[in-house]
N, C-alpha and C positions, 0 to 999 in steps of 0.2 A: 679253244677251250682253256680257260683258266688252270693252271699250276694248280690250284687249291685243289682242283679236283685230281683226284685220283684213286689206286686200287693200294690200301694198306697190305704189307709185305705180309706174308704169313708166316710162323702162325700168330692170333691174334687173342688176346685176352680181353673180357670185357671189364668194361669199367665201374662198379658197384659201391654206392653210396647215397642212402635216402633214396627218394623217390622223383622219378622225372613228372615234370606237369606234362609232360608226351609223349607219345610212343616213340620218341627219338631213339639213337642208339650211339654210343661211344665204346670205342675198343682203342686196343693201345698192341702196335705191331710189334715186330720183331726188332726193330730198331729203337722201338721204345717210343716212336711218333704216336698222338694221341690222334684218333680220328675220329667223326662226328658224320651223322646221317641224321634227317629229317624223315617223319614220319611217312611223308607225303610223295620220296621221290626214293630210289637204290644208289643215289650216286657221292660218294663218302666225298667228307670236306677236311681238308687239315685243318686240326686244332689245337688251342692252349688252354691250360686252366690259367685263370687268374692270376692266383697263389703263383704262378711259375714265372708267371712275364711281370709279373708286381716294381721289381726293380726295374729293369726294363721300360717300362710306363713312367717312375718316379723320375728317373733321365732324363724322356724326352720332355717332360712335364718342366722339368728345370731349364732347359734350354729354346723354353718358350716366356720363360719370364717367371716373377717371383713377387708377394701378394706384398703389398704394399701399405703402411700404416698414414693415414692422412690427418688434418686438423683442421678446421675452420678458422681464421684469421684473418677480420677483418672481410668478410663476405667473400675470401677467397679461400680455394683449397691449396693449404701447403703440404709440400711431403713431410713428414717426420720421421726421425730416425732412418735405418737401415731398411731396405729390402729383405724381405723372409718370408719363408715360406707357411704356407697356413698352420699352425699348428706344433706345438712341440713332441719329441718322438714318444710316442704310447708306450704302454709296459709291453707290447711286444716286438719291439727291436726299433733298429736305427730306420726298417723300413714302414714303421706303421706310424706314416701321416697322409696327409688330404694333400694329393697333388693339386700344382694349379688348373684354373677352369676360368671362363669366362668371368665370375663377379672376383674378380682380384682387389674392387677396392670393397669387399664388406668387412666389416670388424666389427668388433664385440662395441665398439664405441658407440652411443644411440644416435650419434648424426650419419655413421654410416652403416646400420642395420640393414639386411635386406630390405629392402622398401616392400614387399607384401608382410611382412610380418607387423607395417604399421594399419595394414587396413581390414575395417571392423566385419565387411561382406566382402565376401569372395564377387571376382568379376572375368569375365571370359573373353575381354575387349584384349587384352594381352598377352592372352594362352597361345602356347604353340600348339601350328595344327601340321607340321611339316610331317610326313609316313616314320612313324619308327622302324626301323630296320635290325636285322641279326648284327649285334659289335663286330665287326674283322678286323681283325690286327695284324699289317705286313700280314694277309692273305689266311690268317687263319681263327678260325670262329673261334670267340672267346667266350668260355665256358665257368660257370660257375660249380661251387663244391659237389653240386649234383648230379653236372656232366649235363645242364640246360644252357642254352645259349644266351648270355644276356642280351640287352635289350641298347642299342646307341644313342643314350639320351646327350645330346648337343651339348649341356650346359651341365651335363653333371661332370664330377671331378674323374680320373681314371682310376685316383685311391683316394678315399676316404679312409679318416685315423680313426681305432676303435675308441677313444677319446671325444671325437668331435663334439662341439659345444652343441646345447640343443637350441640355440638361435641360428644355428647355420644348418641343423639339422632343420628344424620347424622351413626357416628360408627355401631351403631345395624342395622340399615338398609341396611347397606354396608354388614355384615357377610351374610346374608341367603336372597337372590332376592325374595325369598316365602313368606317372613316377609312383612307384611302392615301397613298402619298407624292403621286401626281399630284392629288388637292384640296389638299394644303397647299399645291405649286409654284404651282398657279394660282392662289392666295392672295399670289402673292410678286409680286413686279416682275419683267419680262420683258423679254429684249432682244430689237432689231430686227436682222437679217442679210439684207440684199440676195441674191436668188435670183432668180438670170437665169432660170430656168425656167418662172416664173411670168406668163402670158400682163399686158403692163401695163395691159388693160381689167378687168380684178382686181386685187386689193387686192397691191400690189407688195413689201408686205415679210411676209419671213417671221418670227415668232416662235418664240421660245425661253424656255424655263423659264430663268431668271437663274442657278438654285442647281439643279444634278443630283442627281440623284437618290444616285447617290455622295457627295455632298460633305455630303449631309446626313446620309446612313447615317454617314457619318466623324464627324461631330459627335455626331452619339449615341452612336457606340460607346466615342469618348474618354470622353463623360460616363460612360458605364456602365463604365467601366474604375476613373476615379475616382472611382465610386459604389458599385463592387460588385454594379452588376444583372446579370442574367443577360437575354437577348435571351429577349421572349417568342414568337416566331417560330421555326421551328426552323431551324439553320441549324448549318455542318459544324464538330465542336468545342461546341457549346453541351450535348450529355451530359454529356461530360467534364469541363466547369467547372458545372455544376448539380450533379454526386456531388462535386467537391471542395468547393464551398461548402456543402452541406450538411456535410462529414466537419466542417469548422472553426469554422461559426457555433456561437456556445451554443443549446441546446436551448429556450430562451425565446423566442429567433428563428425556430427552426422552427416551433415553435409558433405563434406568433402572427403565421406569413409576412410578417415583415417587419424589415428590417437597420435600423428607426428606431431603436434605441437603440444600436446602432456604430457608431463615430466613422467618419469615412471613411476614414481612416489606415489602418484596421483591414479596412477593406472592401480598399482600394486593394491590402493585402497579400495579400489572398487570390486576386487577380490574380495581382498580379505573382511570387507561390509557383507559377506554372503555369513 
């Protein structure tokens, strides 16, 4: 049997804040060890909040490599500049940025954009279909501010900056349709708000997503405004700007679903012609 598993020391306090999507349950022992149970089974799992292994994460994330600025020259890619890390640090502290992850060469530069942020229909030939599974980290389920277990998406970052640009935001939502706003938020930095309501033999502060779930939708939609994408979601008006951008793109574009060979200039206009 697994180490994770085991009997939390008594006595045991529970863990209260917001509302769980399950009847799961988190308590927090004598030792101060956070534990986690599933609806579905009695057998407690050690666990971490986020917030707590954040640096931790940011570490190992750095000693797996560091995002890299590239340039087209000459039909080849040259490095540019320094190696660094995605993102400069947030207004909340030296640890609120986007660890590295798999797409290390995206950048804000339009030759190396997420490549789905350049295509006009969504397509399912490239979606990941692997099981998602509970996050375990060194053996212990990782827990978001609600005390839910997040979700081990492959290619998402271990921190995301409450900063992050919304082409990179837009981008991760585009890889995996299973991805939600609420795994990237728990990926971000979270603030603390005092709630009298909260009995003070439990955990006395309540958490919060840092970045709403609005403010991120706003960032992507600027980016897809000055990118020319069309929201792959359906949502009120997204008809009517998918028949105009089809009536104005060349037919190169249509065909080969994707606005990579129009400037954004060109994209932004067919926006802003609404």
């Amino acid at each position: 049997m697994s180490s994770s598993y085991r009997t939390p020391k008594l006595p045991v306090r529970p863990y209260v804040n917001g509302k769980m999507r399950s009847k799961s349950q988190v308590v927090v022992d004598a030792d101060e060890i956070v534990w986690w149970r599933a609806a579905d089974t009695h057998r407690w799992r050690k666990a971490a909040f986020h917030f707590s292994i954040r640096r931790a994460l940011i570490a190992e994330a750095a000693r797996q490599g560091r995002y890299r600025t590239w340039t087209d020259k000459g039909g080849k890619k040259e490095k540019k500049g320094k190696t660094r890390s995605r993102g400069d640090c947030g207004p909340r502290g030296p640890d609120d940025i986007t660890a590295y992850h798999p797409q290390q060469n995206w950048t804000l530069e339009r030759a190396h954009r997420p490549p789905k942020t350049f295509q006009i229909y969504r397509t399912t030939d490239t979606e990941p279909t692997y099981p998602l599974e509970i996050w375990v980290w060194h053996r212990s389920v990782v827990l978001d501010y609600n005390g839910n277990p997040l979700r081990n998406f492959r290619a998402l970052p271990a921190t995301i900056s409450s900063k992050e640009d919304g082409c990179f935001l837009e981008g991760m939502l585009r890889e995996d349709p299973r991805l939600s706003w609420d795994d990237m938020a728990a990926r971000m930095p979270w603030r603390e708000i005092a709630d009298p309501s909260i009995p003070p033999s439990s955990y006395h502060l309540r958490f919060m997503a840092a970045v709403s779930n609005n403010t991120g939708g706003m960032r992507r939609l600027r980016f897809r405004v000055h990118a020319g994408c069309v929201a792959w979601t359906e949502r009120e008006g997204s008809e009517n700007l998918q028949a105009l951008i089809e009536a104005r793109l060349p037919a190169e574009c249509i065909n080969a679903n994707s606005t990579r060979m129009k400037h954004d200039a060109d994209a932004r206009y067919l926006i802003d012609a609404t």
